[in-house]
C-alpha positions in Angstrom: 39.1 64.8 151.2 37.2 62.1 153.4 38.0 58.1 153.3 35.0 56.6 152.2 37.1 53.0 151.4 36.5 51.1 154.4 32.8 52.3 155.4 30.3 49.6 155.9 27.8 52.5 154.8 28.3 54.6 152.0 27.6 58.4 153.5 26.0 60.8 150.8 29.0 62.4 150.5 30.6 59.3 149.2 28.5 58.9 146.4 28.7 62.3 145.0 32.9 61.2 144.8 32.4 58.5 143.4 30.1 59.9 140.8 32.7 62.7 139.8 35.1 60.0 139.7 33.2 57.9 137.0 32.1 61.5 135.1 35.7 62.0 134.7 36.7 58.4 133.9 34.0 58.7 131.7 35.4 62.3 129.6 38.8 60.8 129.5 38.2 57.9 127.8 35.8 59.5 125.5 38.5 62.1 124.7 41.0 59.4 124.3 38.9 58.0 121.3 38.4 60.9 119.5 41.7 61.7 119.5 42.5 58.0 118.1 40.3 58.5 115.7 41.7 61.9 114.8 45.4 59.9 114.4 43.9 57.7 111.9 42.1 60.1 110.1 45.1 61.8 109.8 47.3 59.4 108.9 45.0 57.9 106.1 44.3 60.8 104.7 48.4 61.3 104.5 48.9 58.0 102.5 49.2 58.4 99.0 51.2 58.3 95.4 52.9 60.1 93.0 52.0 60.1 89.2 54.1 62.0 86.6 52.1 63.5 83.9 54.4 62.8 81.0 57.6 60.9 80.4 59.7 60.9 78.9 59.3 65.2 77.9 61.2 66.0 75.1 62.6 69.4 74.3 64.5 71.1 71.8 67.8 72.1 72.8 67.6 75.8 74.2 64.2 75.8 75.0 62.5 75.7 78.6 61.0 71.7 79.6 58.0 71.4 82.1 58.2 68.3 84.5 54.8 68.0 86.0 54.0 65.7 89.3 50.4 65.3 91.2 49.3 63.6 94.4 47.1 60.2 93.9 44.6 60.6 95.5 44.5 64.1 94.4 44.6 66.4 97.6 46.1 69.6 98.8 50.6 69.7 98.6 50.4 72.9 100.0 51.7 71.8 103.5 54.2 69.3 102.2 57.9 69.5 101.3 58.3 69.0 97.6 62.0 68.2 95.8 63.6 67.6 92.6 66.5 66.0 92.5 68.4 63.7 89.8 69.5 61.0 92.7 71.7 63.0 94.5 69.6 63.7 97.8 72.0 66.1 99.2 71.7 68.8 95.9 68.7 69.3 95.1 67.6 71.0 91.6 64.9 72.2 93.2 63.0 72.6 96.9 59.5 73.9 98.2 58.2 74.3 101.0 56.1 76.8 103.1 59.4 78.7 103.9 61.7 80.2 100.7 63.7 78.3 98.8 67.2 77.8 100.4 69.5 78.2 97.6 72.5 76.6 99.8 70.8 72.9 98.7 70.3 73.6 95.1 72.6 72.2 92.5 74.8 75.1 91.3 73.8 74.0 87.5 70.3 74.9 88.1 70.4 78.4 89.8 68.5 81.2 88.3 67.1 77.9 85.3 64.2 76.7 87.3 60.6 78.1 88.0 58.3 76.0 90.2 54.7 76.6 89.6 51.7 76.4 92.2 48.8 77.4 90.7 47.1 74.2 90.8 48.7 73.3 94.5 45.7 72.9 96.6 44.6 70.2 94.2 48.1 68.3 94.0 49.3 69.6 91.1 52.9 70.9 90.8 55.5 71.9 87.3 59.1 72.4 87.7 60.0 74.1 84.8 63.7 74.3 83.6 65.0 77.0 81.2 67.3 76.6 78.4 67.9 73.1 78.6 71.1 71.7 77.4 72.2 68.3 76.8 74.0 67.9 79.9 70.3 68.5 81.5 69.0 65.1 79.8 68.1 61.9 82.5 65.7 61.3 85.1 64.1 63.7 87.4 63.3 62.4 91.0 60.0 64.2 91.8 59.6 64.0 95.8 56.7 65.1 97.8 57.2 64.4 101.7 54.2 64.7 104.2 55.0 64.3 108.5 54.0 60.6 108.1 54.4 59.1 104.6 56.0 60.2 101.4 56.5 59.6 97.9 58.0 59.6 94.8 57.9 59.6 90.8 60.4 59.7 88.4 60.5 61.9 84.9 62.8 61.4 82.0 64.0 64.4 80.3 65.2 63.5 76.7 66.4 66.7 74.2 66.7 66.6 70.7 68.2 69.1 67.7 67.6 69.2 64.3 71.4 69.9 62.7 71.6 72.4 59.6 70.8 70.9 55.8 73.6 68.9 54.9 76.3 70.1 52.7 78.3 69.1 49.6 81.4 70.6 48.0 81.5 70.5 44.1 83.8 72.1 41.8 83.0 74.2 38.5 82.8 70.6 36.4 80.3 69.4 38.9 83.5 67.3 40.3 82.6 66.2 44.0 85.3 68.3 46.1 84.3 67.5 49.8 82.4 65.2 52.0 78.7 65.3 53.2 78.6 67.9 56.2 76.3 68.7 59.0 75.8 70.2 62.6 74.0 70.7 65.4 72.2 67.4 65.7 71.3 65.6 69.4 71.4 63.1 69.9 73.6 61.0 68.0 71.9 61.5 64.2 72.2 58.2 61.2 73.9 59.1 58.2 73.1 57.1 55.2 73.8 57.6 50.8 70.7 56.9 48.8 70.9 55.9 44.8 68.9 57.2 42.0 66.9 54.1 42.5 67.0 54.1 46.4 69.5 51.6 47.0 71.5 52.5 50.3 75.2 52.8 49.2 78.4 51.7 52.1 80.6 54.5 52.7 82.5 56.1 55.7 80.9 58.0 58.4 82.2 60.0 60.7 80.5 61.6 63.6 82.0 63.9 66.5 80.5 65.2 69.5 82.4 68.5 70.3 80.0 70.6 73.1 76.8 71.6 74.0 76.6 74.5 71.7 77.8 72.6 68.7 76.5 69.0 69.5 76.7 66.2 66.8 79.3 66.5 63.8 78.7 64.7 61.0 80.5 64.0 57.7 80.8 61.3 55.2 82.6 61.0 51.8 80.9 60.0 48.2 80.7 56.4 48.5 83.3 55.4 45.9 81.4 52.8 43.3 78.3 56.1 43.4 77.0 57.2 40.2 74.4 59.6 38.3 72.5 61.8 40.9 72.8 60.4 44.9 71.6 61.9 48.5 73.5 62.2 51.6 70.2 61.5 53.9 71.1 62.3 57.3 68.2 61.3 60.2 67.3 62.2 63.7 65.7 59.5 65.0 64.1 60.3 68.2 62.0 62.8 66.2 61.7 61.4 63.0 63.2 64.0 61.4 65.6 64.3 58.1 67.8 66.7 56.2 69.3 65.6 52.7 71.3 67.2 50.0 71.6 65.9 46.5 74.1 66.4 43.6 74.6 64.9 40.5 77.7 63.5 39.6 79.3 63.6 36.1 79.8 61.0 33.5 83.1 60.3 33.7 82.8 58.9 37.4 79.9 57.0 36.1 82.4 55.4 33.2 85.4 55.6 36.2 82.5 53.1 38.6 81.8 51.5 35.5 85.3 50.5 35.4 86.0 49.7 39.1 83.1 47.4 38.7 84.1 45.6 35.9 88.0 45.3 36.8 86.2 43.9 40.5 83.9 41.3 38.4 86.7 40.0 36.3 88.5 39.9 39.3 86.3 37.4 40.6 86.1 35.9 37.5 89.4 34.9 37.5 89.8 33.9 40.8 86.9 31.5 40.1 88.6 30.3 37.3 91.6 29.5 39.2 89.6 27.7 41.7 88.2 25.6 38.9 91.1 24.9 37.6 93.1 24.5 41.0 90.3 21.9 41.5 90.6 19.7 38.2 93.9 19.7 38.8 94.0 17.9 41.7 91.6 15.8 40.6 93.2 14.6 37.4 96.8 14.4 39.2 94.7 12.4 42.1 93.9 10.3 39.5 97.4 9.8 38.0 99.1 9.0 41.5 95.9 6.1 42.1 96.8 4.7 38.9 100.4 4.4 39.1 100.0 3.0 42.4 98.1 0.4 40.8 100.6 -0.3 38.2 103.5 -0.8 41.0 101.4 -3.2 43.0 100.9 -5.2 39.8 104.2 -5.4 38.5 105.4 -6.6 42.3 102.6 -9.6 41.7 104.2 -10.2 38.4 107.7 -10.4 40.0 106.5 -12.7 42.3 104.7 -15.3 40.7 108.1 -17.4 39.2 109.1 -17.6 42.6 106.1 -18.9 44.1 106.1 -21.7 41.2 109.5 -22.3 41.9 108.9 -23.2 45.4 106.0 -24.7 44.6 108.2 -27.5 42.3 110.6 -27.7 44.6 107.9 -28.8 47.6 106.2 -31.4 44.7 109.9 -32.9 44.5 110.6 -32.9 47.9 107.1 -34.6 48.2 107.9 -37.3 45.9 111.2 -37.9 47.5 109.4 -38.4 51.0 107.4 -40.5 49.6 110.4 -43.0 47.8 112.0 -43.2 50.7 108.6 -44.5 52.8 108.2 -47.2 50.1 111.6 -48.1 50.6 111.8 -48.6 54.1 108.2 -50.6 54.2 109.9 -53.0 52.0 112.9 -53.7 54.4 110.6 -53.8 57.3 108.9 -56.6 55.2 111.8 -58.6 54.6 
């Protein structure tokens, strides 16, 4: 190549360098700018958010739940990595991605339970669907979808619920109440409650025991004691809003046997108000007594004290008049 720095003139040849110099200063920084703005294209088009499509999802117990995820703006997840996971990072209840799933990173409790659906993929739409949930299965569901710049997550809550068998009462031949109010199978944790002919909720024991997944919530209750006529053992799953009740009708001689109880528990407090009352006059009219024979001492000291003060008091008028003798007597020799 020929120095054409230090020429006074420029020869032809130098100009056609110089020209191909500034045609390929000129490509390079036009390529550099497309490919800047190709990097922030890209990297816009990579920001975005997570939106759950329903929480919390509530399932029976047993059945298959659907936890649903989608890219906002919606876009294709084809090319990302997408994970479930319940905050554990390193087990995973589920993982996608271009390649197969790799078993080795998936929670051992969710093996051969899940099914991850892509139908709606290209549009940002994905379902992880879990089979035969149990209660163990109930919390929050980490939904996870990672891009090469930017990622994102949502959260789902999974909530299950059972509706135990119709409650249970044991009654003999006389219609005698044998047993306790009995159920099973309830999640979560059901309300047990006894209602009275005229709907009044009657207090009694309740006891309820959670034993295992297959059998969830025990419950069981005995008659309330002061119960009567016809009542219902009204048993309630509140997360569905969803009751079982059994009634019975109880015979006469535990209404005359409450009757009774009530009666012997009202004249109960009968007398104990009575002895109140009369605890109370009591004090009042010995209060009285002890103020009034105080009174009487402090008089009778008074009395007992009077004769002595007039005592003293002649004895001072004498010793006066004495005093007063003697003064006379002694002005008269001072006279003289």
């Amino acid at each position: 190549m020929r120095n054409c720095c230090y020429k006074k003139s420029t020869p032809p040849y130098c100009r056609d360098h110089m020209i191909e110099a500034m045609a390929g200063l000129r490509i390079t920084t036009i390529f550099t700018f497309m490919s800047l703005i190709i990097t922030l294209q890209t990297s816009s088009a990579q920001r975005f958010d997570i939106k759950v499509t329903e929480t919390p999802v509530i399932a029976p117990v047993g059945s298959d739940a659907a936890l649903g995820c989608s890219l906002v703006p919606a876009g294709s997840a084809e090319s990302m990595t997408i994970k479930f996971h319940r905050g554990d990072p390193s087990s995973y209840v589920y993982v996608y991605n271009k390649n197969p799933e790799d078993p080795g990173n998936q929670d051992v409790k969710y093996q051969d339970r899940t099914e991850f659906l892509t139908e709606n993929i290209r549009g940002g739409y994905v379902t992880l669907t879990i089979r035969n949930v149990q209660p163990s299965d109930t919390g929050n569901y980490i939904c996870l979808f990672e891009a090469p710049n930017h990622y994102s997550t949502g959260i789902v809550e999974l909530q299950l619920a059972a509706i135990g068998k119709e409650p249970t009462i044991q009654q003999g031949k006389n219609g005698k109440v044998t047993g306790p109010c009995e159920s099973s199978g309830w999640y979560p944790e059901p309300k047990l409650q006894w209602i009275d002919s005229e709907g009044h909720i009657l207090e009694s024991e309740v006891s309820i025991t959670y034993i295992d997944e297959t059998t969830l919530y025990r419950v069981s209750s005995p008659v309330p004691q002061y119960a009567h006529s016809r009542v219902t053992c009204l048993i309630t799953n509140e997360l569905l809003n969803v009751k079982q009740q059994k009634s019975v009708d109880l015979p006469s001689s535990r209404k005359t046997t409450a009757i009774a109880v009530v009666g012997t528990t009202a004249a109960a407090a009968v007398a104990a108000a009575v002895a109140s009352l009369g605890c109370y006059i009591y004090k009042n009219i010995k209060g009285k007594a002890d103020r009034e024979l105080q009174r009487n001492e402090l008089k009778e000291k008074e009395d007992h004290s009077k004769p002595l003060r007039k005592r003293k008091s002649s004895s001072d008028s004498r010793k006066s008049s004495s005093d007063s003798r003697k003064s006379s007597s002694d002005s008269k020799i001072s006279s003289i």
